[in-house]
C-alpha positions as CSV (number, residue, x, y, z in Angstrom):
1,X,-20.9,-51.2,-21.5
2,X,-21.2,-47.8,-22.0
3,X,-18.2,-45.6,-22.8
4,X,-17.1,-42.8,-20.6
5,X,-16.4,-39.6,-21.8
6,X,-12.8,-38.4,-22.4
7,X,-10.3,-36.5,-19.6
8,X,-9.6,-33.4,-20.3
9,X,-5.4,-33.5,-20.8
10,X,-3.5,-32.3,-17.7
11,X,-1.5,-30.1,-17.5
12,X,-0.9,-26.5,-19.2
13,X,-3.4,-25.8,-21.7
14,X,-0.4,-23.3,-23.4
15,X,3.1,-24.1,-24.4
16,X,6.0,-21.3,-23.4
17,X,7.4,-20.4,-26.7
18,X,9.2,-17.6,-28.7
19,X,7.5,-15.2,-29.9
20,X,7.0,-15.5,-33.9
21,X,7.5,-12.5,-36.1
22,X,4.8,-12.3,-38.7
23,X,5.3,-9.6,-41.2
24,X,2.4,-9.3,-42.5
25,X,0.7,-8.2,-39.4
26,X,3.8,-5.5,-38.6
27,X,3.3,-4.2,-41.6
28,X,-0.8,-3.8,-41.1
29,X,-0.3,-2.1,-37.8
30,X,2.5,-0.2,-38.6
31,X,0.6,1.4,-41.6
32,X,-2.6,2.0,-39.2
33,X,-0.6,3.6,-36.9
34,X,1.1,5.6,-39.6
35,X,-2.4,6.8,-41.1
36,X,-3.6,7.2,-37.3
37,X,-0.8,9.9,-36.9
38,X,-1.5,11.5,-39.9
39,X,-5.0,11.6,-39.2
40,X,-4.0,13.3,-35.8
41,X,-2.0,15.9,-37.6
42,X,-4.9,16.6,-39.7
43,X,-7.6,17.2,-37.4
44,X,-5.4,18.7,-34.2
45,X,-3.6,22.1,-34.7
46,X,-0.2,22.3,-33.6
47,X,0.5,18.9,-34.9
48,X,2.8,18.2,-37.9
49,X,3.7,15.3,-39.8
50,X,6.0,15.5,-43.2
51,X,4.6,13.3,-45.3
52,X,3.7,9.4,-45.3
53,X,7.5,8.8,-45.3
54,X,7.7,11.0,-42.3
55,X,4.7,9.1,-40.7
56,X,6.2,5.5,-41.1
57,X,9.8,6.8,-39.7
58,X,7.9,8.3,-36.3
59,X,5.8,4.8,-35.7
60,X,9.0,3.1,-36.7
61,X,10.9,5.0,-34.0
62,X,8.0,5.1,-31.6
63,X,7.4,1.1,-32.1
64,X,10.9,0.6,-31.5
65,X,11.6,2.7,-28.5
66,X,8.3,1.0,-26.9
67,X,10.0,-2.6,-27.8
68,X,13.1,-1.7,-25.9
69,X,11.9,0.2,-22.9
70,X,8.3,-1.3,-21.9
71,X,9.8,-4.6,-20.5
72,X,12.9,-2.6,-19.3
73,X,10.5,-0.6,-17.2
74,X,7.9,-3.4,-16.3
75,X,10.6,-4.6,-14.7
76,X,11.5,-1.7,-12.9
77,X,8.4,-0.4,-11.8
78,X,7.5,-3.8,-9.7
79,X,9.8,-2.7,-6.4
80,X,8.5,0.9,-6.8
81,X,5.3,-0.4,-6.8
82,X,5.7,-2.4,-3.4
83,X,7.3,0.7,-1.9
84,X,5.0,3.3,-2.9
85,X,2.1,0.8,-1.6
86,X,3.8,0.4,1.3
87,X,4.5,4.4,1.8
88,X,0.5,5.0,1.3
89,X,-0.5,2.5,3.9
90,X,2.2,4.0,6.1
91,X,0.8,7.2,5.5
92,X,-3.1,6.3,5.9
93,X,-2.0,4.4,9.2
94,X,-0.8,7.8,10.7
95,X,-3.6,9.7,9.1
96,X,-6.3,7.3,11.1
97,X,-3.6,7.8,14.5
98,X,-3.6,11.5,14.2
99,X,-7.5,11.2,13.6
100,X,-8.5,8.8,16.3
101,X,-5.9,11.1,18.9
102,X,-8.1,13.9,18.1
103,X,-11.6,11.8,18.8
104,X,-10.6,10.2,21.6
105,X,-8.1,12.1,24.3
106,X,-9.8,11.1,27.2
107,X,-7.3,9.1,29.7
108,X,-6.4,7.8,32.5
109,X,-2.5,7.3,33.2
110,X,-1.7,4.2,35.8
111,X,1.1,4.4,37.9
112,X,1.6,0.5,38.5
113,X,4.7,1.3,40.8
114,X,2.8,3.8,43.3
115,X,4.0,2.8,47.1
116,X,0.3,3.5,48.4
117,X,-1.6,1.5,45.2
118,X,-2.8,-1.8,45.1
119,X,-1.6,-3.7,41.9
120,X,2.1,-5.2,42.4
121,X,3.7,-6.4,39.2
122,X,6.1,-9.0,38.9
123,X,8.0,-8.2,35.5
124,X,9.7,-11.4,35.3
125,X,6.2,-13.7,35.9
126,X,3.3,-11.3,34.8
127,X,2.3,-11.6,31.0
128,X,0.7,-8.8,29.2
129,X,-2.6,-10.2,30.0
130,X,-1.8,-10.6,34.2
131,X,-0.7,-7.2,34.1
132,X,-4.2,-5.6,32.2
133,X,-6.1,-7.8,34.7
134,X,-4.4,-7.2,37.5
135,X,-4.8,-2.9,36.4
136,X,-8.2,-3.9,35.5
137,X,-9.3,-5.6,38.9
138,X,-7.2,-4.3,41.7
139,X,-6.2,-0.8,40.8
140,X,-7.7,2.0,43.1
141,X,-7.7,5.7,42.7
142,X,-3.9,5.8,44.7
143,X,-3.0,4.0,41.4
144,X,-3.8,6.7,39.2
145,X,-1.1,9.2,38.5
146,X,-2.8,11.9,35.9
147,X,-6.0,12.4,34.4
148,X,-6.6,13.7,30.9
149,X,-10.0,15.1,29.9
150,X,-10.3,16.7,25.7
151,X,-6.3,16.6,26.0
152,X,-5.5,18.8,28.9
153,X,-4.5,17.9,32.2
154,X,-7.1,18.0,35.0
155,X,-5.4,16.1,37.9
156,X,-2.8,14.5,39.0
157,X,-3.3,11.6,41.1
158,X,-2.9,11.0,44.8
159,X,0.6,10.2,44.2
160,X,2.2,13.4,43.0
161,X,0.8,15.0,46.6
162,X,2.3,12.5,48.3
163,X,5.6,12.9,46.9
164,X,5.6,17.0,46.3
């Protein structure tokens, strides 16, 4: 018989722990980031250290301060995220309204309750869809109350000189 090859193990391939502390490798980076900083004050003006002492005591600060606030904010910054996502797809959903208003301002405005049109509309029966189709297949020109053309007013249906 031959032998088949091994499952891989189920399940997660990592095990939640605490983090471990290893000394040696904080003391490493600590030190490269001191001798980066003093390497930065050496080469751009403005920038001072005092001394490797000096050096060790801003990473120390700087390591310190980033321990303490990066989770503090990472926590933070997830709701403003949402909302300022949110605010931008608000904002480029009004852009594209205010755009298409401009392309297309062409329209025709339906008067669905004029006494001399044709469509009759039930509000309590007629769905969305009966009332498009019944605009769609059975309005006449007595139906239409104004006209737009490029955004201005060019008439005014049958209608309004009926009732002025």
């Amino acid at each position: 018989m031959e032998e088949s090859p091994e499952a891989p193990p189920r399940g997660p391939s990592w095990i939640v722990r605490r983090p471990e502390l290893r000394i040696r490798s904080l003391l490493v980076g600590w030190a490269l980031a001191a001798a980066g900083l003093l390497t930065a004050a050496l080469v751009l003006p403005g920038l001072r250290v005092e001394g490797v002492l000096g050096a060790f005591g801003v990473v120390a600060v700087i390591g310190i301060l980033n321990a303490l606030t990066v989770p503090a904010i990472a926590r933070i910054r997830l709701p403003f995220t949402v909302l300022s996502g949110f605010l931008v797809v608000l904002v480029l959903d009004a852009a594209v309204l205010w755009i298409a208003a401009g392309m297309v301002s062409d329209a025709i405005v339906v008067d669905t309750q004029a006494d001399a049109g044709t469509v009759r509309i039930v509000e309590e029966i007629d769905t969305l869809e009966d009332v498009l189709s019944k605009i769609l297949h059975t309005a006449c020109r007595r139906n239409i109350a104004t006209v737009f053309v490029a955004g201005r007013t060019i008439g005014r249906g049958v209608n309004d000189a009926v009732k002025n």
